[in-house]
C-alpha positions in Angstrom: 75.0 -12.5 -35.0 73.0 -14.2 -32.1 69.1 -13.3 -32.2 67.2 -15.4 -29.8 65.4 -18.5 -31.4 62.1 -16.8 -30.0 62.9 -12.6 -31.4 64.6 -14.3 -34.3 61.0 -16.1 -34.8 59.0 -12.9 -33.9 61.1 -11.1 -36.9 60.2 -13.5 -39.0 56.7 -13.2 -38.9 57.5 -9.3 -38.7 59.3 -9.3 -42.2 56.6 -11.8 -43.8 53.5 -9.7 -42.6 55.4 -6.6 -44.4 56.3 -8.6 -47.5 52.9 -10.1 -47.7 50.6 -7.3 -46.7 51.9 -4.4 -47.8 51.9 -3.0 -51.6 55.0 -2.2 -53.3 58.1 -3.9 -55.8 59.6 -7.2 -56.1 62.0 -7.1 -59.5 59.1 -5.8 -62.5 56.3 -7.5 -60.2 53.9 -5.5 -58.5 53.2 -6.5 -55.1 49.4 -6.0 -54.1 47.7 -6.4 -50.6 45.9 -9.5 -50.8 41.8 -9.8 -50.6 39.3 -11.0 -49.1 40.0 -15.0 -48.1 42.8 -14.6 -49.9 44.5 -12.4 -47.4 42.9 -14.6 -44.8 45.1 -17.3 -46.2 48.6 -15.4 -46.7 48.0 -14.2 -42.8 47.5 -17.6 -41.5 50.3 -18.7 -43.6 52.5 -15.7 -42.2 51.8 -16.8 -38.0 52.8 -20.1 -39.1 56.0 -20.5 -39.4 56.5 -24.5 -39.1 53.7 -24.9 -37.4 50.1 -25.4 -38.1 48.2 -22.3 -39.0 45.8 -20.3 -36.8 42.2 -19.9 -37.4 42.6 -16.3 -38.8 39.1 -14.2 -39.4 38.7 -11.8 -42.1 38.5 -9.1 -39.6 41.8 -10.0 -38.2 43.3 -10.8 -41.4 41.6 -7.3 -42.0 43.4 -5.6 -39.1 47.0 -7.5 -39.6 47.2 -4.7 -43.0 47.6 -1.6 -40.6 50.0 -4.1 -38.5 52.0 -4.5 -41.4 52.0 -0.8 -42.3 53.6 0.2 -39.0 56.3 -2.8 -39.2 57.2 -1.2 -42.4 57.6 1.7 -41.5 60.2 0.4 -38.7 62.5 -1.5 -41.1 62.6 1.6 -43.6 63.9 3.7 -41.0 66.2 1.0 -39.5 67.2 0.4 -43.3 67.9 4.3 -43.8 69.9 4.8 -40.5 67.6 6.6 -38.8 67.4 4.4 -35.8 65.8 8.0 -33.5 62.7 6.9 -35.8 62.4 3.4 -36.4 62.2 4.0 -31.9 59.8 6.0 -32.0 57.5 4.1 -34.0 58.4 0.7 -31.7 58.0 2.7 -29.2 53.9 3.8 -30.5 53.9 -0.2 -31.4 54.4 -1.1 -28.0 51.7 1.5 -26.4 49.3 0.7 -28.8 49.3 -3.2 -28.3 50.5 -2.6 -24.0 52.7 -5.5 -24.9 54.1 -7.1 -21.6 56.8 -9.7 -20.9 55.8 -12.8 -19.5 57.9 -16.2 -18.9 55.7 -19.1 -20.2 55.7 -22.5 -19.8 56.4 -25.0 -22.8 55.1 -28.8 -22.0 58.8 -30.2 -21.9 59.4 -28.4 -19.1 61.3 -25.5 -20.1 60.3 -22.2 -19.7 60.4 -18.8 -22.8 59.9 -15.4 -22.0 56.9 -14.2 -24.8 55.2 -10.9 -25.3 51.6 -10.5 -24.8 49.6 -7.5 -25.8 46.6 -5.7 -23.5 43.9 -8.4 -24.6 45.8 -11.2 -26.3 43.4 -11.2 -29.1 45.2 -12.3 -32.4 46.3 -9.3 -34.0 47.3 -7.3 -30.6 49.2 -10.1 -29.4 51.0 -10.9 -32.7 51.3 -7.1 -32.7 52.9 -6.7 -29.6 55.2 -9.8 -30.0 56.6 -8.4 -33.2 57.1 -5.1 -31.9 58.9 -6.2 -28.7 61.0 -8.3 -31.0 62.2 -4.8 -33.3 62.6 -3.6 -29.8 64.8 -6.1 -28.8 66.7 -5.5 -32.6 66.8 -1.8 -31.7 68.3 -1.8 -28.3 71.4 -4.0 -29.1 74.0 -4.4 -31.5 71.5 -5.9 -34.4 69.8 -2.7 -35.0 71.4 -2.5 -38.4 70.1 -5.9 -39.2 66.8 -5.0 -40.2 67.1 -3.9 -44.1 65.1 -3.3 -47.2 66.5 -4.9 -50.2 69.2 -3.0 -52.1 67.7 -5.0 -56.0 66.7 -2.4 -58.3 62.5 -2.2 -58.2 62.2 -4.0 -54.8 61.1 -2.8 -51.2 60.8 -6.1 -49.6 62.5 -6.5 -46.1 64.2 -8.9 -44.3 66.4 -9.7 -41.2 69.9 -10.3 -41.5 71.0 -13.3 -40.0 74.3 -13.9 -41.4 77.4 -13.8 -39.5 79.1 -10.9 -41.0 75.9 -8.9 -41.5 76.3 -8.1 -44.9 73.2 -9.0 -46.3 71.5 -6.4 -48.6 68.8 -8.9 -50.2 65.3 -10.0 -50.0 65.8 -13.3 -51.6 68.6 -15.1 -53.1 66.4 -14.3 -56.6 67.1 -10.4 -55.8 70.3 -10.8 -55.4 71.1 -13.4 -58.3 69.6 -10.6 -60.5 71.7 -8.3 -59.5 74.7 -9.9 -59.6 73.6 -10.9 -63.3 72.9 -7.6 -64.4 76.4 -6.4 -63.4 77.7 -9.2 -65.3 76.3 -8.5 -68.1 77.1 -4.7 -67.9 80.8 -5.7 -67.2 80.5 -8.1 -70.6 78.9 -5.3 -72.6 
């Protein structure tokens, strides 16, 4: 598996936006959409990554739900092998935001292509980056690393990395319950 440090990043923030915005299973939890600062504070925490946090307004924080909404909807189909519709919806992602190429220049010298959207507000250009990255997924060999986790009661997604791409969990908690249960129903 060879994702670019930059997509592989881009994917990231892609499968935590859907994890963290959007309502639905994890084991007998109930995920919920965040509120109010709260959500403020699970976006910021989601554009991170290792870095510091961006200033994140409730209105964008706001916004970053719907964004979250359509990503889903790109790793279910991706997930369910119809790959004709996780396109089409990049594909709406990417008029929506306009998102564009565009090599930038780190201060070390070295030089990453990014994706912009239309008006490189916050959300558009987070938008945009994350779509172009499940472009990138989509159009190469790694369109069947984008999954939603096979555990009993959960919807989360994630992004294969392994090197064999069998991955079929959110989390290594997912997947140690399963593995438990079918012990336990092999015992009993």
């Amino acid at each position: 598996m060879n994702f670019d440090s930059h997509v592989l990043a881009l994917l990231t923030v892609a499968v935590r936006l859907v994890n963290e915005l959007t309502p639905g299973q994890v084991g007998a939890r109930t995920v919920e959409v965040p509120l109010g600062r709260s959500r403020v504070g699970v976006v910021a925490e989601a554009l991170s990554g290792s870095g510091r946090p961006p200033r994140v307004t409730q209105d964008e924080a706001d916004r970053f739900v719907g964004t979250a909404a359509d990503l889903r909807a790109v790793f279910e189909s991706a997930d369910e092998g119809h790959l004709d519709g996780a396109a089409a919806r990049v594909n709406a992602l990417l008029a929506t935001t306009q998102a564009r190429p565009q090599l930038d220049k780190f201060p070390d010298g070295r030089w990453s292509l990014h994706f912009h959207g239309a008006d490189d507000s916050l959300v558009v250009g987070w938008a945009a980056g994350c779509a172009s990255a499940l472009a990138l997924a989509l159009g190469s060999d790694l369109a069947g690393r984008l999954g939603v986790c096979d555990a009993p009661s959960c919807d989360r997604v994630y992004v294969d990395e392994s090197k064999n791409g069998t991955r079929r969990f959110c989390s290594a908690r997912c997947q140690s319950r399963v593995k438990a249960a079918a012990h336990r129903s092999r015992q009993g």
